[in-house]
N, C-alpha and C positions, 0 to 999 in steps of 0.2 A: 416398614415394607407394606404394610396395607394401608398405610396412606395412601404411598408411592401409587399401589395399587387401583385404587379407589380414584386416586385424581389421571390415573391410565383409562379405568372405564369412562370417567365420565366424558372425558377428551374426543375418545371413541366415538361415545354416544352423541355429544355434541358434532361431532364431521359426519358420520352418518345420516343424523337430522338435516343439516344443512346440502348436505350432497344430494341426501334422496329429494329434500326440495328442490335445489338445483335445475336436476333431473327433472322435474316434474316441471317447471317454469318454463324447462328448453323445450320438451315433449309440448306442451300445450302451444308454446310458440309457434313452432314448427308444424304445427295440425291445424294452426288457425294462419297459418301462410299458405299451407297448399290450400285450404278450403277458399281464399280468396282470391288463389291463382285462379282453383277451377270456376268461381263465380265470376271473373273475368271472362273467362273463356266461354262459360255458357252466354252471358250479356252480351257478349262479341257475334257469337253464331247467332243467338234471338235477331238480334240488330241488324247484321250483314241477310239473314234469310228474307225477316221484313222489307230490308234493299230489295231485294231481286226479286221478289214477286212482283214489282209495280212494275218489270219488265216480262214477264211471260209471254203475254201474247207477241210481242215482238220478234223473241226467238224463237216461238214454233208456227209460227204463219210467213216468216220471210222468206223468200225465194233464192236458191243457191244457184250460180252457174254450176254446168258440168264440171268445166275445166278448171275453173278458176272460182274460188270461192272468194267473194269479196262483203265485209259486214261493215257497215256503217252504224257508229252507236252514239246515240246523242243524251247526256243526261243533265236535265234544268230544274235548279232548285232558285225558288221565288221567296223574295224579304219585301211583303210588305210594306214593314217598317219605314226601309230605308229603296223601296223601290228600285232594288237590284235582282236580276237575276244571274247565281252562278251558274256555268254553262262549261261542264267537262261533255269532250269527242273521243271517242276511241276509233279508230279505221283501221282493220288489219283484213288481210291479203292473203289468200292461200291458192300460191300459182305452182301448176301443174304441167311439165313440161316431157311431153315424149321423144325418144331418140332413134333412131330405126337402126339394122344394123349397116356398118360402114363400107362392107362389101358382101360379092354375092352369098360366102358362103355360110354369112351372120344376116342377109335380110328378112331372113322370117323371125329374127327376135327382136326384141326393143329393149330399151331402159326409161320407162318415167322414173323424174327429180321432182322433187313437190319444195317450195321456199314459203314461207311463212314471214310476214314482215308487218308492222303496224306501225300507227302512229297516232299520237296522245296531243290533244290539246285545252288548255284549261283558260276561261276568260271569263269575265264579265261584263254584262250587259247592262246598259238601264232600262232600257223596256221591257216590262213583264209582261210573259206570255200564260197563254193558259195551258193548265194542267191535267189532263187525259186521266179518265178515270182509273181509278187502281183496279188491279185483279185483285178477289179475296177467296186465300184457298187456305187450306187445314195446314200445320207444321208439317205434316207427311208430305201432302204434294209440293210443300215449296224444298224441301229435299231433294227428292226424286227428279223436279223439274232442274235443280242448281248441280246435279250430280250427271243428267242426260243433255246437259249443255256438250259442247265439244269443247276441246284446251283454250281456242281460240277466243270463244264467246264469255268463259269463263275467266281468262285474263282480263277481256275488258270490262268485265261485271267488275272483278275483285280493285281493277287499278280505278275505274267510276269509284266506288264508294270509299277506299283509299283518299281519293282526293276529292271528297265531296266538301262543304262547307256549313255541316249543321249543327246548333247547338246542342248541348247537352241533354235539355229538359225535354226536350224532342226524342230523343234516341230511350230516354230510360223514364222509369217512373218507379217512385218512390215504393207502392205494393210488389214491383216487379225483380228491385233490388232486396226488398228484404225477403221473398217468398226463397229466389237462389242460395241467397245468404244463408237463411236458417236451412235450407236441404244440406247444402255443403256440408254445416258444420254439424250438423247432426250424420252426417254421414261417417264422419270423425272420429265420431261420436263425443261432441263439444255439444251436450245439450243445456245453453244457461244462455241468461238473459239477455241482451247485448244492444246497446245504441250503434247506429253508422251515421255520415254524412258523406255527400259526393261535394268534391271539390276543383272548381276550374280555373287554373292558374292561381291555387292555392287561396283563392276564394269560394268558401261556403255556399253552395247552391241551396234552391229550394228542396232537391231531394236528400231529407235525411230525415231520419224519425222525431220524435217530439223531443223526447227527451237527451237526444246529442246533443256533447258541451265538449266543444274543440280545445278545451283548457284541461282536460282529464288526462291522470296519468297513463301508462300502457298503453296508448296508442299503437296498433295496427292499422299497415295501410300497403294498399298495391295500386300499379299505376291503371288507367281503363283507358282501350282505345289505343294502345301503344304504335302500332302500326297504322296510324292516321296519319297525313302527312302535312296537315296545316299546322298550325303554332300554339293549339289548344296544349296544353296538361293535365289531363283528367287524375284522380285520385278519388278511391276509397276508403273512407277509413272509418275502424269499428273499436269501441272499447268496449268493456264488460264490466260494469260494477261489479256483480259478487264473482270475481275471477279468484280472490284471493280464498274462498272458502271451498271455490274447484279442485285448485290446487292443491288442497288442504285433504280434500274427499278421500282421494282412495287411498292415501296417507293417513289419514285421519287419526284409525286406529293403533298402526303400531307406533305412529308418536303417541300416543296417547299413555300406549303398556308403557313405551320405552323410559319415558319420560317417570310412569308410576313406581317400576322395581325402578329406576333412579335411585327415586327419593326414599323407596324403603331401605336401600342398599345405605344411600347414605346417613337413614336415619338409626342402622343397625349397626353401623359403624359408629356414630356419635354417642351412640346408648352403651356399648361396648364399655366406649373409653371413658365415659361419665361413670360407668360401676366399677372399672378400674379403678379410677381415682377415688371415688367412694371405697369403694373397700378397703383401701392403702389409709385412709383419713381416718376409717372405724380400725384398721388394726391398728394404727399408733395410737388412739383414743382409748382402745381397749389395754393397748400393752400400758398408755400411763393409768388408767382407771387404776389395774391391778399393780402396780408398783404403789402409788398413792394406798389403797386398799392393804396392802402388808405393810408401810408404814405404820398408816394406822392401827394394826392391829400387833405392830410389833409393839409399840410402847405400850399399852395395855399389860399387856401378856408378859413384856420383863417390869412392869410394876408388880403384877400379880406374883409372880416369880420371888421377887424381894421380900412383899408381905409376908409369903408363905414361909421363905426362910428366916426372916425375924421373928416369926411365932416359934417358931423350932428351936430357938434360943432359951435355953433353961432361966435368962433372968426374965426376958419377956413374958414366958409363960406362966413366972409367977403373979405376973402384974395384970391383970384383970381388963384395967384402963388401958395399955397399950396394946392389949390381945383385941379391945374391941375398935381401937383405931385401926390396926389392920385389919379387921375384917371389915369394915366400913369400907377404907379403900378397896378392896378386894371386889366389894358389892358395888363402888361405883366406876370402878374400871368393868369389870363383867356387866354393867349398865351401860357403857358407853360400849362396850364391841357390838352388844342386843342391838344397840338405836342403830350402827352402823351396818348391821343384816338387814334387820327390819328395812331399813331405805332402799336395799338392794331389790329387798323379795316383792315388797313395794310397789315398784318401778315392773318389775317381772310379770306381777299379779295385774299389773294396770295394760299389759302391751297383749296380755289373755283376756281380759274384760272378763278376769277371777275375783276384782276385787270389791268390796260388800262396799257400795256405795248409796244405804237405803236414807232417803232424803226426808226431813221434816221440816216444821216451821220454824226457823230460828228469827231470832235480833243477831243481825250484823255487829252490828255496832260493841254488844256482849262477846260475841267471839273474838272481836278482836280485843276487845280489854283482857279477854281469857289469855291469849295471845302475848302481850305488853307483860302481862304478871309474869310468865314462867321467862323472858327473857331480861325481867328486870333487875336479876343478881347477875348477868355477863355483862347487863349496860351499866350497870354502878362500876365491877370491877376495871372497865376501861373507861370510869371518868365519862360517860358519854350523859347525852338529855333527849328527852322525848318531845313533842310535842304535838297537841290534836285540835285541829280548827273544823270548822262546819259542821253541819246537820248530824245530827247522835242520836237522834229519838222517831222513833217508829219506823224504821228502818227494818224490812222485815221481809224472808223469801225462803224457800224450798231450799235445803242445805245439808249436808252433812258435816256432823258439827266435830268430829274428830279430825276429818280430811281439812276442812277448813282453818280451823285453827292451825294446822301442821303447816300449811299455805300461808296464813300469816308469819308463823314463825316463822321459816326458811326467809321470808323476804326481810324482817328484821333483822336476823342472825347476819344476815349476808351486810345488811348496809353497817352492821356494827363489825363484821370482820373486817371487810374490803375498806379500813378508812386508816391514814395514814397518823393521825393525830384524836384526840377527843371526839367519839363521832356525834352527830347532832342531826338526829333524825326530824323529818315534819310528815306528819299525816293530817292530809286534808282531806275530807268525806263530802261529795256533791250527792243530791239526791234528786234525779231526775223523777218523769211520769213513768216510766219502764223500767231504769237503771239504778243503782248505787253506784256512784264511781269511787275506789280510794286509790292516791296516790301517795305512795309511801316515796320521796324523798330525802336522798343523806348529800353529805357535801365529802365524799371517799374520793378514792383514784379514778373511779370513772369507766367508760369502757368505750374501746375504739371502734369504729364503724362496721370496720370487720364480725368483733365478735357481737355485736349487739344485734347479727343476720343471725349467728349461733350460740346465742347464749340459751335457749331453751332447748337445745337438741343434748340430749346423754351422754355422757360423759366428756362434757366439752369445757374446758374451762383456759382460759386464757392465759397464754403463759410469757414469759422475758427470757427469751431463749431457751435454755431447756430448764429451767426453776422455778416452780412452783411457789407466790412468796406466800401464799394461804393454803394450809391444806384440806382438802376436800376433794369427794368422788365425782364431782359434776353431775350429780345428780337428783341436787334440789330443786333446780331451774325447772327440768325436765317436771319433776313431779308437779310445780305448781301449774304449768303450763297442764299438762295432763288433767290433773282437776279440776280447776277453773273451767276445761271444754265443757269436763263432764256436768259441770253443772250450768250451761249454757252461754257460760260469759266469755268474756278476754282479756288477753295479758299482752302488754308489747310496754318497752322500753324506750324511756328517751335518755341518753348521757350523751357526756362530751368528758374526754379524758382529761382528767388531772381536776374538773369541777364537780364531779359527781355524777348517781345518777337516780333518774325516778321510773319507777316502777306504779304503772297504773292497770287496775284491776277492774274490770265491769260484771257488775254480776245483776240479775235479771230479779225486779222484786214480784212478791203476791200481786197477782190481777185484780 
């Protein structure tokens, strides 16, 4: 269930993340389209105002009939280039026609009918004519003037420039587009850094900023000029390099959280279940520790049991000799339960850093002879051999000489239990500028990959199901490991099962 749970949040957290980006891609979309809608529309009004002021004086010095308003509009635009001039006419009519009334007792009223009619002509010329100087007046007055036009004068201004014929580079400039542009979009409030280019029939004009590359992804674009009536296609179009870190902005942070308690949640849950498991591993370790442990301490304890009622025996106790053979045994069963405490309190004393580890100058090489001696009546009784190659002499470091020896023993004892036949130990002794290295080599059962990750952890020992084929608390490993830190070196394992395995020891000499 708190998987279940846990892959619910995160599912959550994941749609959430993607939505609220989403969101924020369509949002910034959507704000960087109006902002080029209205950059159209301001360029459009700039443009069409600039039109109509080269006509002012026209329209407020012409002379109107009374009755009949009649305007003549001629607008000439000159190509050099190609010595043409285009030549748009507007002519419109505003006739005014009074009606008196139809008999006497309607002749003192009338009805004026006013008609309005015009007509558009567009051509070209090849002789070019000259061009009458422009009016130049502030934005306010070419408002004012384009707004006190009458409907009439104002059609044929807007249908003139409608169907005018001028290029692009003419109409805009490059400071004029990007000044709109950046108001727009700050008005939006899109304040980031942005390339545009203008393009005409979907070729690249010279107005675009420096750094516009028409091959960039996210492209923004709106069309310019839309209500022109000749066959141009204008387009603007803007990208934004750092869009994607925009987007990210006011997000920023609660992806950030979202994203943080995530990984704690997940990490709190993985830790959960990692000491579960762990602690299911120490109570089976611990449950076999303590079964192994009254084994142990059962046969002891029914030997002792035995002696004691064989002394109690009136013919024993007459014999002197077989009262002190049982008390020998007596003394080395209660010697073998001591050694079996002692490794326990051992291990105990060592995980409190209670235990007396005051270090002097030894020879290596003497502790482990010290070593070889006391395990050399288990190696005869099992038929076993020793042997010691390299460096033996001057071998010399900061040690404690009772923990040490103990260290060698365990690792001997072990390669002469754990062997299936005659064991045949090799110790080989390297003596580096820093190091002594020994590797205690046997040719035993070996150990599998598995336990050779946990052969130094307490009370861990390797089992064939559930049987134990050697007995022991799994606690020797543990202590040599533990010692060896203490006195700066290291321990780690190389086997392969069913050929043995070697145990190499590093330990640090005299500077």
């Amino acid at each position: 269930m708190m998987s279940i749970a846990l892959v619910g949040i995160i599912t959550v957290q994941v749609y959430w993340i993607s939505n609220a980006i989403e969101i924020r891609k369509k949002q910034f979309s959507n704000d960087v389209s109006y902002a080029l809608t209205k950059t159209n529309e301001v360029l459009y009004k700039r443009d069409f105002v600039d039109f109509t002021v080269q006509f002012m004086d026209f329209f407020q010095t012409k002379k109107f009939v009374k009755e009949t308003d009649f305007s003549k509009f001629v607008y000439e635009q000159i190509n050099t280039t190609t010595n043409e001039t285009f030549r748009f006419s507007s002519t419109g009519i505003n006739e005014k026609i009074t009606y008196k009334g139809l008999n006497d007792f309607f002749s003192n009223d009338s009805i004026t009918m006013s008609s309005v009619s015009s007509s558009n002509q567009v051509y070209k010329v090849k002789k070019a004519t000259n061009n009458t100087e422009l009016s130049k007046v502030n934005a306010v007055e070419k408002f004012t003037f384009f707004n006190n036009l009458s409907e009439i004068d104002k059609m044929s201004l807007e249908d003139t420039y409608h169907n005018k014929n001028k290029s692009i580079d003419s109409r805009l400039t490059t400071e004029a587009v990007a000044e709109v542009l950046k108001n727009e979009l700050t008005a939006r409030g899109i304040d980031l850094s942005f390339n545009f280019g203008v393009f005409d029939n979907g070729n690249l004009t010279q107005i675009k900023s420096k750094r516009f590359n028409e091959d960039s992804p996210s492209l923004f674009t709106t069309a310019l000029f839309t209500k022109d009536r000749n066959e141009n296609a204008y387009a603007l179009t803007v990208v934004f390099p750092k869009k994607r870190s925009y987007v990210f902005s006011d997000i920023g942070i609660m992806l950030a959280l979202s994203i943080f308690f995530t990984l704690i949640i997940m990490l709190a849950f993985a830790s959960s279940i990692y000491q579960l498991v762990k602690q299911k591993q120490i109570s089976e370790i611990k449950t076999d520790f303590i079964n192994n442990m009254t084994h142990e301490f059962k046969t002891p304890i029914a030997t002792i049991n035995l002696a004691l009622d064989a002394i109690k025996n009136p013919m024993i106790m007459g014999n002197e000799a077989s009262v002190m053979k049982y008390v020998t045994m007596i003394k080395e069963e209660n010697k073998r339960m001591h050694t079996q405490v002692e490794n326990v309190l051992r291990i105990s004393k060592l995980e409190k850093n209670q235990l007396d580890l005051s270090k002097s100058t030894v020879d290596f090489v003497e502790l482990l002879d010290e070593a070889i001696e006391r395990v050399s009546l288990l190696l005869q009784a099992n038929d076993g051999s020793l042997s010691i190659s390299g460096e033996k002499y001057g071998i010399e470091g900061l040690a404690n000489e009772f923990h040490l020896v103990n260290v060698f023993v365990n690792i001997l004892e072990n390669a002469i239990k754990y062997s299936n036949k005659s064991p045949k130990i090799n110790i080989f002794i390297e003596n580096t500028s820093k190091f002594v290295i020994f590797k205690f080599s046997d040719e035993g059962i070996g150990l599998g990959k598995a336990a050779q990750k946990q052969v130094f952890e307490k009370f861990y020992r390797e089992q064939k199901g559930n049987v134990h084929d050697v007995k022991g608390h799994g606690l020797g490993l543990a202590y040599v490991k533990e010692i060896i830190e203490n006195h700066g070196g290291t321990v780690f394992v190389e086997s392969e099962k069913g050929k043995g395995s070697t145990f190499i020891i590093n330990l640090p000499l005299l500077p």
